[in-house]
VODOFI-920380 format. One record per residue: x, y, z of N, C-alpha, C, O, CB in turn; residue number from 1; residue in three letters. Coordinates in nm, 4 decimals. Glycine has a CB too. Layout:
<nodes>
<node n_east="X" n_north="Y" n_up="Z" ca_east="X" ca_north="Y" ca_up="Z" c_east="X" c_north="Y" c_up="Z" o_east="X" o_north="Y" o_up="Z" cb_east="X" cb_north="Y" cb_up="Z" seq="NUM" type="ALA"/>
...
</nodes>
This chain:
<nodes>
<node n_east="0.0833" n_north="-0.1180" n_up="0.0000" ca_east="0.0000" ca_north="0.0000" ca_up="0.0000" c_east="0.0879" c_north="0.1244" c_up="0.0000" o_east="0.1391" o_north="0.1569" o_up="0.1071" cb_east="-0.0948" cb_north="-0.0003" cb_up="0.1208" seq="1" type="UNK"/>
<node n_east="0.1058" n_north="0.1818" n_up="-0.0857" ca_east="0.1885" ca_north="0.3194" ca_up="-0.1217" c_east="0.0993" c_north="0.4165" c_up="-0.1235" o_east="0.0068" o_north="0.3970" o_up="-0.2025" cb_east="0.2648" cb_north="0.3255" cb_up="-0.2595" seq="2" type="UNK"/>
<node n_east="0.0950" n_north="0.5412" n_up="-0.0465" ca_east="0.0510" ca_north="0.6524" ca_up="-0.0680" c_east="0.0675" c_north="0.7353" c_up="-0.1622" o_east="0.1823" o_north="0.7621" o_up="-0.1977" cb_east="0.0677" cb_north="0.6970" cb_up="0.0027" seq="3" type="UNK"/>
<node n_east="-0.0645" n_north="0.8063" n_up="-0.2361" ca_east="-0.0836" ca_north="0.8765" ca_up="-0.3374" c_east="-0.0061" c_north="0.9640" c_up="-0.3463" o_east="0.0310" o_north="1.0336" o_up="-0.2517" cb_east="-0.1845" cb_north="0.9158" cb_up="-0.3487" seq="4" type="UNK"/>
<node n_east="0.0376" n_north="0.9762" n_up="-0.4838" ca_east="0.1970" ca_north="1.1443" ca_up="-0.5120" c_east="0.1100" c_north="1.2366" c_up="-0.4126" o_east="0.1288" o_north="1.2645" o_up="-0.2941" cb_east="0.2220" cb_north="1.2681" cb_up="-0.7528" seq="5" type="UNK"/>
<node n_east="0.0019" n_north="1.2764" n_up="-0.5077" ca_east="-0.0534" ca_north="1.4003" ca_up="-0.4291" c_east="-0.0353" c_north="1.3718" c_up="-0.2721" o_east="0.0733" o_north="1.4185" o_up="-0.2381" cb_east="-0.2209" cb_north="1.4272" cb_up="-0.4655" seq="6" type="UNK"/>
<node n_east="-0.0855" n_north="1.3271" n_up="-0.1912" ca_east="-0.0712" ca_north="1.2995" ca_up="-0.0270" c_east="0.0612" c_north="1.3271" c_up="-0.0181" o_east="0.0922" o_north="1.4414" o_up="0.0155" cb_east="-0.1069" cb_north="1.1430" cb_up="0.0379" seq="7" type="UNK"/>
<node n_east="0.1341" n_north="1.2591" n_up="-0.0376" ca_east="0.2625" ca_north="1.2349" ca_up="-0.0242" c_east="0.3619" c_north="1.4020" c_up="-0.0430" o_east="0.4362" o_north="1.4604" o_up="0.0359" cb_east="0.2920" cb_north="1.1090" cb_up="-0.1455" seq="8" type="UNK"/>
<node n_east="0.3173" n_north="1.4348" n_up="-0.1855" ca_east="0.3133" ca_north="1.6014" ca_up="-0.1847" c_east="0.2653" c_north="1.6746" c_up="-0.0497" o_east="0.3469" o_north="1.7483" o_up="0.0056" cb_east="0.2062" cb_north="1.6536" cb_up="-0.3023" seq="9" type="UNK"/>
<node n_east="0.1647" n_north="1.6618" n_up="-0.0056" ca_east="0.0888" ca_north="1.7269" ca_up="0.0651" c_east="0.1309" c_north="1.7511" c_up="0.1707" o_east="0.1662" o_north="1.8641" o_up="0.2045" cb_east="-0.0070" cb_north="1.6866" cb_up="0.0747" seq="10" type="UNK"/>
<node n_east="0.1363" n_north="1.6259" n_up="0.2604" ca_east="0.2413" ca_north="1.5743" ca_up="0.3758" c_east="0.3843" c_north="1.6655" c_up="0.3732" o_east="0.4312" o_north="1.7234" o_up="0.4713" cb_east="0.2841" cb_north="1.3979" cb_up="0.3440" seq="11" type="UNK"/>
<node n_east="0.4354" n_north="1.6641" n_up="0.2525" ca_east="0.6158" ca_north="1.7225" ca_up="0.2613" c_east="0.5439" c_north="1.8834" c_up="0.2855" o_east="0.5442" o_north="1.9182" o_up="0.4036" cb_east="0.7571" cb_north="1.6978" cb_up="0.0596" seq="12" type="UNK"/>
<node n_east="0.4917" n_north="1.9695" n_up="0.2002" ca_east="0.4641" ca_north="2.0889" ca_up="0.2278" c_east="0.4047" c_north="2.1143" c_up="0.3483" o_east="0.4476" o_north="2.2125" o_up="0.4087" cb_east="0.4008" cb_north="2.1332" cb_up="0.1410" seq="13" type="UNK"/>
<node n_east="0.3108" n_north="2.0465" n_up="0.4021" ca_east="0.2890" ca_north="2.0698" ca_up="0.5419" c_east="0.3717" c_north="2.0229" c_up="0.6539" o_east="0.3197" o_north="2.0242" o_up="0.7655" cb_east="0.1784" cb_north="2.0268" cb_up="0.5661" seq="14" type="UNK"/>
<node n_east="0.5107" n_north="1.9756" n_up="0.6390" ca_east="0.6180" ca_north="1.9476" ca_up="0.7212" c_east="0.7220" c_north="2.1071" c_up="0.6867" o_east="0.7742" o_north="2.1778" o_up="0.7729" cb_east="0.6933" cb_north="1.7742" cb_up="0.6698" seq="15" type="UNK"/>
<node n_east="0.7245" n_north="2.1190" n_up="0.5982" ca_east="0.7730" ca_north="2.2212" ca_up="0.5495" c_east="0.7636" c_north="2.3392" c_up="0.6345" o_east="0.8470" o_north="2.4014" o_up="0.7002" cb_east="0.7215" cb_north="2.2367" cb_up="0.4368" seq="16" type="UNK"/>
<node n_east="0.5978" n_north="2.3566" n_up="0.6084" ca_east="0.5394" ca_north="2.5059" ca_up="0.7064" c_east="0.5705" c_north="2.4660" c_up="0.8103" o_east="0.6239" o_north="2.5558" o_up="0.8754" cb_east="0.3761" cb_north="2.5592" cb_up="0.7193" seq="17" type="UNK"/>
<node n_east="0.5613" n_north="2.3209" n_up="0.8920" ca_east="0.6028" ca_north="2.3108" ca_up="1.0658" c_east="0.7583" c_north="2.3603" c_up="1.0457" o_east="0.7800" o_north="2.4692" o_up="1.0988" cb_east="0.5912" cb_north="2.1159" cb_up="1.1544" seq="18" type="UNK"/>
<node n_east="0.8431" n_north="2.3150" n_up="0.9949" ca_east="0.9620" ca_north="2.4095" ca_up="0.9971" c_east="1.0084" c_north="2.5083" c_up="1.0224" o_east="1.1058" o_north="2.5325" o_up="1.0938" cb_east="0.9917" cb_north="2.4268" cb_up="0.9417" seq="19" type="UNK"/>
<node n_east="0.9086" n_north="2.6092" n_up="0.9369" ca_east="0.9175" ca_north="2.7190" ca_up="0.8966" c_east="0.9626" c_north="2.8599" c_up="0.9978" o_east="1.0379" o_north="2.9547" o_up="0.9759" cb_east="0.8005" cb_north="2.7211" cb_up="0.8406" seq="20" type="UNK"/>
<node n_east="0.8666" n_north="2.8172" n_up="1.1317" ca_east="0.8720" ca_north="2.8501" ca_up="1.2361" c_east="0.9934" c_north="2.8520" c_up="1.3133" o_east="1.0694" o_north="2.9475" o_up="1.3293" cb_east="0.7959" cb_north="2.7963" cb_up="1.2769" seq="21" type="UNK"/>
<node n_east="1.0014" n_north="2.7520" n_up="1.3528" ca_east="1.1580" ca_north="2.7440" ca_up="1.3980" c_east="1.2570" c_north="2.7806" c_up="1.3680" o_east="1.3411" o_north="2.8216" o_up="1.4480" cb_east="1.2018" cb_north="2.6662" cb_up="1.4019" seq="22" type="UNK"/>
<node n_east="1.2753" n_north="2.7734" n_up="1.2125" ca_east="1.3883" ca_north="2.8570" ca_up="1.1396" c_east="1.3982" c_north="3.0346" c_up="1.1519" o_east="1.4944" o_north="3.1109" o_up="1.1604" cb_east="1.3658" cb_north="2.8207" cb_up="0.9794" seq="23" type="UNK"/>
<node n_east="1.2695" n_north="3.0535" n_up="1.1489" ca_east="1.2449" ca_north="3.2047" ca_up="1.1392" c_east="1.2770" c_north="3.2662" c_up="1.2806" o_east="1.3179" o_north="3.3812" o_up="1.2963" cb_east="1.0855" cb_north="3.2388" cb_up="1.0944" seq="24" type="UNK"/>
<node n_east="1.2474" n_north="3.1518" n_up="1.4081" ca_east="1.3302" ca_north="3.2126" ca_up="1.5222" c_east="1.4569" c_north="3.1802" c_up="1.5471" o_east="1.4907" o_north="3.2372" o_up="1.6507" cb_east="1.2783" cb_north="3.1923" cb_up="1.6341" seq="25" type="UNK"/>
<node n_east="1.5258" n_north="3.1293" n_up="1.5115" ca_east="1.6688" ca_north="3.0527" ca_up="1.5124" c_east="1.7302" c_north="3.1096" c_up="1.4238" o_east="1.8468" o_north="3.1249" o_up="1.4602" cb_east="1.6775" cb_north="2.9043" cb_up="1.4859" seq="26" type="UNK"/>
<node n_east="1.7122" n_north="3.1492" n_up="1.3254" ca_east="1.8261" ca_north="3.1903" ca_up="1.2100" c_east="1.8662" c_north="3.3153" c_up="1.2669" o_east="1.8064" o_north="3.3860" o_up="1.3480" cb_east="1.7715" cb_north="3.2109" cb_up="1.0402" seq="27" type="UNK"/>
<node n_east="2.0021" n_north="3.3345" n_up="1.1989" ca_east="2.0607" ca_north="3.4488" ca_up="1.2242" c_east="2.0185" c_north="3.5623" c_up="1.1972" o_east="1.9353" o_north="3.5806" o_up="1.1084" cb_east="2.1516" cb_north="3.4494" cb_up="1.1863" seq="28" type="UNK"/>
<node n_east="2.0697" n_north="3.6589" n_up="1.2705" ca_east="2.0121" ca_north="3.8240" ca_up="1.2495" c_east="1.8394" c_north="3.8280" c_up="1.2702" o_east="1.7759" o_north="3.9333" o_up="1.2759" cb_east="2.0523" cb_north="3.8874" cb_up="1.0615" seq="29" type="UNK"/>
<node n_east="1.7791" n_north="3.6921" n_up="1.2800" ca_east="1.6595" ca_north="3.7360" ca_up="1.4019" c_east="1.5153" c_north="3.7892" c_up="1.2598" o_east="1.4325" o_north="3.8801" o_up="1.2661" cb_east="1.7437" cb_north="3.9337" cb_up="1.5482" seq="30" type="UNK"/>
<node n_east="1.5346" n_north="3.7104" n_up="1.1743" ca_east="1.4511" ca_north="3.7806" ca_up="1.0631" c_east="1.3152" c_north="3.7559" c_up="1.1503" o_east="1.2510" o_north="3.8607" o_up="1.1428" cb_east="1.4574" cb_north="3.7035" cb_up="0.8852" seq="31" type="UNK"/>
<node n_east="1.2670" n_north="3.6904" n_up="1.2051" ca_east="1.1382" ca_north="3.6631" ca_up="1.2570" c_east="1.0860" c_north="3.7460" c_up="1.3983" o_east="0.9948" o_north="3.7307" o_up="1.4795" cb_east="1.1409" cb_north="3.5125" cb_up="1.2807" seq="32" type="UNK"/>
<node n_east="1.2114" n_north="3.8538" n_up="1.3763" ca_east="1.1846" ca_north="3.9596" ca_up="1.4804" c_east="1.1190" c_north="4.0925" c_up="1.3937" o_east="1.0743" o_north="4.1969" o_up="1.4411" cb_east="1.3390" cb_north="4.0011" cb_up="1.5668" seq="33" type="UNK"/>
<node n_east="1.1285" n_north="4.0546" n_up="1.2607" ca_east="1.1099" ca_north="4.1998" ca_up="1.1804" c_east="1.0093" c_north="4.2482" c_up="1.1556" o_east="0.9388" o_north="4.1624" o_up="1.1026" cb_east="1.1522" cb_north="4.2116" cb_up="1.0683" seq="34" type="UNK"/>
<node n_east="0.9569" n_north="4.3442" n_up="1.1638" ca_east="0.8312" ca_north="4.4111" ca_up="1.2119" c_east="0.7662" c_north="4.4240" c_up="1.0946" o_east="0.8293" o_north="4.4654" o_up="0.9973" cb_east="0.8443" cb_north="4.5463" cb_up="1.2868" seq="35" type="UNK"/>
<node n_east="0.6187" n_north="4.3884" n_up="1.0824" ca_east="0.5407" ca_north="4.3776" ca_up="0.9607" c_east="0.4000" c_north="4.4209" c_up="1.0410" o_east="0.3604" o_north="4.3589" o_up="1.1397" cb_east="0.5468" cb_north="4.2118" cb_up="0.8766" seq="36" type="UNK"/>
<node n_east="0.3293" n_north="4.5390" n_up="0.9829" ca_east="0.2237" ca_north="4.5939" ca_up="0.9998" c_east="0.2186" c_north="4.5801" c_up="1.2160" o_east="0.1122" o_north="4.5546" o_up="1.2725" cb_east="0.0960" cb_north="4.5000" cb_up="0.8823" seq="37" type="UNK"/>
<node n_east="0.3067" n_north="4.5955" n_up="1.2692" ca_east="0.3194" ca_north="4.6502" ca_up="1.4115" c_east="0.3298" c_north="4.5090" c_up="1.4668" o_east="0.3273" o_north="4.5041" o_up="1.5898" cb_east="0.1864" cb_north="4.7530" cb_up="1.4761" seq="38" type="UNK"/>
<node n_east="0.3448" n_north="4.3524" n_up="1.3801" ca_east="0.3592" ca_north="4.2476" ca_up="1.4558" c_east="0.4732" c_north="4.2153" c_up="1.3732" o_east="0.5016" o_north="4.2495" o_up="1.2584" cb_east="0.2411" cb_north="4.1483" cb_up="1.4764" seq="39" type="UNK"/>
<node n_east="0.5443" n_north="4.1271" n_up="1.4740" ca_east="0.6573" ca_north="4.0652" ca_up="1.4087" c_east="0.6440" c_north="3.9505" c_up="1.3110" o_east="0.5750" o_north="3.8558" o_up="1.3488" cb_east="0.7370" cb_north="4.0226" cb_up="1.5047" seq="40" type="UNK"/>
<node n_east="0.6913" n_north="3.9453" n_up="1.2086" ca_east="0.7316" ca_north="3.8356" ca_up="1.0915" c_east="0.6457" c_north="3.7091" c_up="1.1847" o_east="0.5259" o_north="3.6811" o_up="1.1797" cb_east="0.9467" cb_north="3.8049" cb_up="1.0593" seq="41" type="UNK"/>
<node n_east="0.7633" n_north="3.6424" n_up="1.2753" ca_east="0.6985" ca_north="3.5261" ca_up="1.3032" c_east="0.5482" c_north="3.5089" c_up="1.3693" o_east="0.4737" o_north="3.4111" o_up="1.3623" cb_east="0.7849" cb_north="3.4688" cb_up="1.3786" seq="42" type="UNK"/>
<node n_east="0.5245" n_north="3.6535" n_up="1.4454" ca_east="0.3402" ca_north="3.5938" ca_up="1.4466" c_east="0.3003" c_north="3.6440" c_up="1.3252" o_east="0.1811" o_north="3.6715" o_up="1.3389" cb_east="0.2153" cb_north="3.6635" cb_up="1.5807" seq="43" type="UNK"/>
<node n_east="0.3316" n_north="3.6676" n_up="1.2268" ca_east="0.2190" ca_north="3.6711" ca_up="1.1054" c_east="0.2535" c_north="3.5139" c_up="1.0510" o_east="0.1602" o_north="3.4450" o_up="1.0097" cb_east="0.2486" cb_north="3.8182" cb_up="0.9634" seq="44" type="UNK"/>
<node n_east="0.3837" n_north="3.4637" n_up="1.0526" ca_east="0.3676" ca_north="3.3796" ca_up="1.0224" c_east="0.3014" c_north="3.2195" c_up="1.0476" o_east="0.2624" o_north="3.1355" o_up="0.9665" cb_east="0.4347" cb_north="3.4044" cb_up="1.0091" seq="45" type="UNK"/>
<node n_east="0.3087" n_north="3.2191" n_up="1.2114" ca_east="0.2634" ca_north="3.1372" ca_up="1.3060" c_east="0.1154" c_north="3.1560" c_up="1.3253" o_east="0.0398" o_north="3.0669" o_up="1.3639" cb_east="0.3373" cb_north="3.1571" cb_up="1.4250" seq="46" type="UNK"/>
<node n_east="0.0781" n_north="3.2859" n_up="1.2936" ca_east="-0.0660" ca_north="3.3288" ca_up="1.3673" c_east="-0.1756" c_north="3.3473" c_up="1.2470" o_east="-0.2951" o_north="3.3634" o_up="1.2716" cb_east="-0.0505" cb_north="3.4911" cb_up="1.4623" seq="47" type="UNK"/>
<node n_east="-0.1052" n_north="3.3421" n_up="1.0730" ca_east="-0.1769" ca_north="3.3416" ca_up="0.9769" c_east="-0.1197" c_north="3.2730" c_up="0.8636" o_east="-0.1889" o_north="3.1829" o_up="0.8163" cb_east="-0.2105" cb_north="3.4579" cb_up="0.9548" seq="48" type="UNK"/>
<node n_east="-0.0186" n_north="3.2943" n_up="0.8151" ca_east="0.0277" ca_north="3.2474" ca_up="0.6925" c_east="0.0224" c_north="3.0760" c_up="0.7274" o_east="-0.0402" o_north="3.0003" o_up="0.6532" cb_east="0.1887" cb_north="3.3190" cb_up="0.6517" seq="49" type="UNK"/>
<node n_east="0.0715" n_north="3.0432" n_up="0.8083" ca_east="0.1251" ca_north="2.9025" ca_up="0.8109" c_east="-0.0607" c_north="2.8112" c_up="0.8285" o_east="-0.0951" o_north="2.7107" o_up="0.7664" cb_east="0.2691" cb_north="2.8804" cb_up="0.9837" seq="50" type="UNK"/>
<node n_east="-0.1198" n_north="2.8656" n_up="0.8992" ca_east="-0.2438" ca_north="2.7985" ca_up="0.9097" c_east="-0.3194" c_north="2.8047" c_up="0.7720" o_east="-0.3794" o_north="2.7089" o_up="0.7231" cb_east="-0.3269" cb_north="2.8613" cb_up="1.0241" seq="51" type="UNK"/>
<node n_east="-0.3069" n_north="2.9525" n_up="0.7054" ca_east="-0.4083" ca_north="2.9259" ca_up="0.5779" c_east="-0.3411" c_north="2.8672" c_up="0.4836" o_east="-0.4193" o_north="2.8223" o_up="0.3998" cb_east="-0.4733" cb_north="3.0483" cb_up="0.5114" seq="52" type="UNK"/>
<node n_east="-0.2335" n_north="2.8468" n_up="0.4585" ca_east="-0.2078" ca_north="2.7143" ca_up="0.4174" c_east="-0.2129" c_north="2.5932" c_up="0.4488" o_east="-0.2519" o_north="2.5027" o_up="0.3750" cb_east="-0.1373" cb_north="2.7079" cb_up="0.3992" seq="53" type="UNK"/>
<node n_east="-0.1811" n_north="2.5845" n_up="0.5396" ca_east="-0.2255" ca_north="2.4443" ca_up="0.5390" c_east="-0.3512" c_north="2.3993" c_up="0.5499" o_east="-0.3722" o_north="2.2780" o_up="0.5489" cb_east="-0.1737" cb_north="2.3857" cb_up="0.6240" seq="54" type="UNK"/>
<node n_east="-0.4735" n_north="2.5082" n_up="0.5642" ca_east="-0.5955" ca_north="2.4499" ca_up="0.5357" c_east="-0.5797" c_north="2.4413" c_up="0.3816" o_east="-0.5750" o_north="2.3328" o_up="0.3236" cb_east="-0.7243" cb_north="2.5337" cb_up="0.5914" seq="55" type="UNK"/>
<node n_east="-0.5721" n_north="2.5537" n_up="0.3218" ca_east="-0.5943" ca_north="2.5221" ca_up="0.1456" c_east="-0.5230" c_north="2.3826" c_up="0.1100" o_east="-0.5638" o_north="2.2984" o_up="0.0301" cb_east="-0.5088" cb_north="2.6573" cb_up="0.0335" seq="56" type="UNK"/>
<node n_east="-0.4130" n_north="2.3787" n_up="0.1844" ca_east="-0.3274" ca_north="2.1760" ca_up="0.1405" c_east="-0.4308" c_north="2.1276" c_up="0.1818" o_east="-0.5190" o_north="2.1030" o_up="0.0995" cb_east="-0.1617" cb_north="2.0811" cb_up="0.2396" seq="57" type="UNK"/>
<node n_east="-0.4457" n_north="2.1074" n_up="0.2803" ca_east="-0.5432" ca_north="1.9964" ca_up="0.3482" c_east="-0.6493" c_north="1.9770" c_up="0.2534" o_east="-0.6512" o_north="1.8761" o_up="0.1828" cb_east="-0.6103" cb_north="2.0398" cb_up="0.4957" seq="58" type="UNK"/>
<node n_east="-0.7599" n_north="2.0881" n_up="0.2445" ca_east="-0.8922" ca_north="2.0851" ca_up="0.1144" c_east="-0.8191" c_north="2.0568" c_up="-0.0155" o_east="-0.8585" o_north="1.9543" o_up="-0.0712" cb_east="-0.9878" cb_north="2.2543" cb_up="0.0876" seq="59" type="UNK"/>
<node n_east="-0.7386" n_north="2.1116" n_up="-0.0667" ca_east="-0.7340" ca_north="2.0590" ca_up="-0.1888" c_east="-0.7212" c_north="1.8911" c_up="-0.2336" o_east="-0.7787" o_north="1.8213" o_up="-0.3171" cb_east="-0.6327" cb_north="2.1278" cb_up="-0.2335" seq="60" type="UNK"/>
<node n_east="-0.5886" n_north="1.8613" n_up="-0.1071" ca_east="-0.5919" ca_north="1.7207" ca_up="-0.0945" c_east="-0.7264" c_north="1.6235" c_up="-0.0608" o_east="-0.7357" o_north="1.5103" o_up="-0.1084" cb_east="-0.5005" cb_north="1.7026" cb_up="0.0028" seq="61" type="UNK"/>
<node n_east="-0.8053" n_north="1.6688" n_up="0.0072" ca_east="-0.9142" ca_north="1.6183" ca_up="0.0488" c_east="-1.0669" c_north="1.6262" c_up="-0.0733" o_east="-1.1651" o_north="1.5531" o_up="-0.0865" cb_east="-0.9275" cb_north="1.6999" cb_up="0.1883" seq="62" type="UNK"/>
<node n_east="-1.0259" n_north="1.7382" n_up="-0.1360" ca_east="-1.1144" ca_north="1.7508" ca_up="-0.2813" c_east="-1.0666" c_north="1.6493" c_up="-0.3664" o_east="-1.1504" o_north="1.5757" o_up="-0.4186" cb_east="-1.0983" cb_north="1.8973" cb_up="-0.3668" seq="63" type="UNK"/>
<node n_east="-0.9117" n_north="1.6270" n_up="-0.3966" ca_east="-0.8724" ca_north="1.5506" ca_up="-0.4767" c_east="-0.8677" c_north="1.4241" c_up="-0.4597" o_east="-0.8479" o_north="1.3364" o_up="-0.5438" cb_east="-0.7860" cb_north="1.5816" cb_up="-0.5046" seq="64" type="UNK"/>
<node n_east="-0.8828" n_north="1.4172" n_up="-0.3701" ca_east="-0.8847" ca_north="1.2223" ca_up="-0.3307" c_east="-0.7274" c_north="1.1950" c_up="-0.3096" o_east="-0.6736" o_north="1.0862" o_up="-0.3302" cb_east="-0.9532" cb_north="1.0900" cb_up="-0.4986" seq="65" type="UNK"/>
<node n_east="-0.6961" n_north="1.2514" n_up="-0.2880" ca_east="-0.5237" ca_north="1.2356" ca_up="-0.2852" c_east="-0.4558" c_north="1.1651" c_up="-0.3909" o_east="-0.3679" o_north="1.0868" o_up="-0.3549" cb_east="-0.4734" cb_north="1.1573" cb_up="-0.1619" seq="66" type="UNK"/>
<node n_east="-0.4795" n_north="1.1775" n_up="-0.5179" ca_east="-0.4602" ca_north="1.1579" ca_up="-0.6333" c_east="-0.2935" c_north="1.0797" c_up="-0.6299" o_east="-0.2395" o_north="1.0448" o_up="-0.7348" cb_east="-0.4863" cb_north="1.3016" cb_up="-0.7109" seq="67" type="UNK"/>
</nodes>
């Protein structure tokens, strides 16, 4: 039983965004300290970007049958 490309796609990009986070506080010079509309990088990223993606992965995968 092998999982579908698509899933399998799906899965890596949403490991990806869990990453994403961590890097943005850990990397050097602090990019996830940088100020975007009066909040910092990483809560826009933690607090919006990273969730509405991964709902749109999730539905698309879930529309597609995991092809």
């Amino acid at each position: 039983m092998s999982v579908p490309r698509g899933r399998r796609t799906a899965i890596a990009a949403l490991l990806v965004l869990l990453v994403g986070a961590p890097l943005l506080a850990l990397a050097p010079a602090a990019p996830g300290a940088v100020r975007v509309g009066g909040m910092s990088l990483l809560w826009w990223y933690t607090g919006l970007v990273a969730p509405l993606l991964a709902t749109v992965i999730a539905i698309v995968v879930l529309v597609r049958g995991g092809e």
